[in-house]
Every structure is written in structure tokens, then in C-alpha cells.
C-alpha positions as CSV (number, residue, x, y, z in Angstrom):
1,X,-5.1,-12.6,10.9
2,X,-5.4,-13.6,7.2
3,X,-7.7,-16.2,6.0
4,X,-7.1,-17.9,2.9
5,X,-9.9,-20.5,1.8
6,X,-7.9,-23.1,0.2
7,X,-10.2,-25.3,-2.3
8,X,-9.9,-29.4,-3.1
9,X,-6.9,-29.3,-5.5
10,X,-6.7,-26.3,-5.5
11,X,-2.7,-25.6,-6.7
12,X,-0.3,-24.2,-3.6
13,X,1.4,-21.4,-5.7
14,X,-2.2,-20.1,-6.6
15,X,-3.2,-20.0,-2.7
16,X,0.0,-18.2,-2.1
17,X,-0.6,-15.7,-4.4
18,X,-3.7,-15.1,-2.7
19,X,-2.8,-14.7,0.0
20,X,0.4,-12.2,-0.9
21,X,-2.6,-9.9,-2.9
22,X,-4.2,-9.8,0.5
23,X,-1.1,-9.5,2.6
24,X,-0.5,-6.2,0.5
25,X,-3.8,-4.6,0.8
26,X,-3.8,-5.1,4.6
27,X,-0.8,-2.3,4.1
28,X,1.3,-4.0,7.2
29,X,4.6,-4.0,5.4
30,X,3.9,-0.3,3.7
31,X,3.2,0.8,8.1
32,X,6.0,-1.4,9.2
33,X,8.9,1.0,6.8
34,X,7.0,4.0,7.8
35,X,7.7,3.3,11.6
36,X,11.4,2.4,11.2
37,X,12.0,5.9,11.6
38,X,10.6,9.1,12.6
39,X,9.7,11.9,10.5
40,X,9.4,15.2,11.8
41,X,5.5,16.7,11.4
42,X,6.5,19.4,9.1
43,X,8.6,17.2,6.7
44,X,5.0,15.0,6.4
45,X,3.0,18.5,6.0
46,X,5.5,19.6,3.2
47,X,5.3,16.1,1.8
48,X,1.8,16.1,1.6
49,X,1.5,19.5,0.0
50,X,3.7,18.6,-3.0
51,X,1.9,15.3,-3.6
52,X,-1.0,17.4,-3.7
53,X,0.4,20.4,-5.6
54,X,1.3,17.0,-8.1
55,X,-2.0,15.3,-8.6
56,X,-3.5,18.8,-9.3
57,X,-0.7,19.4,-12.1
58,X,-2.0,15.5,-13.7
59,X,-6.1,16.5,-13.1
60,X,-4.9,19.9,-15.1
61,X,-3.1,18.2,-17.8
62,X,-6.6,16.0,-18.2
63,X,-8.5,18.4,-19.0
């Protein structure tokens, strides 16, 4: 469950914008699209190799 400490006077949007910054990084709504449907285990592994073959390409380009 999310908390948000809500100070005297504090304004309403600001306290909802808190509590949307921690709504994100709890990563329910990023779990809740992965689960609406099924991915086979190869189509993840193959995923996962070209993000990776990607991020090597950028830390190459850095340098």
C-alpha cells in the first residue's frame, strides 16, 4: 500500500503528484501490461539479446 504524508496546507495537486512519482516506481502498471498476455520464452530471450546487443552499440559509441 502507498503512503503519502500529506502536510498542513499542504496543496492537493502537489500530494497527488507524489503519490503518481511513487505509484510509478512501484512498477504495478508496467507488470500489469506485461501480464495481459503471454509471451513465449524464446521471444523474451531474443528480446533481451537485442536490448543488450543495443546498449553495447551506445557504451561503444561513448567511447
Amino acid at each position: 500500500m502507498i503512503v503519502v504524508p500529506v502536510k498542513e496546507g499542504e496543496n492537493i495537486e502537489r500530494a497527488l503528484k507524489k503519490f503518481k512519482r511513487k505509484f510509478e516506481k512501484t512498477g504495478v502498471m508496467k507488470e500489469l501490461r506485461a501480464r495481459q498476455q503471454f509471451d513465449k520464452p524464446s521471444v523474451l530471450k531474443r528480446l533481451a539479446h537485442e536490448r543488450a546487443v543495443y546498449v553495447q552499440q551506445l557504451r561503444r559509441v561513448e567511447e
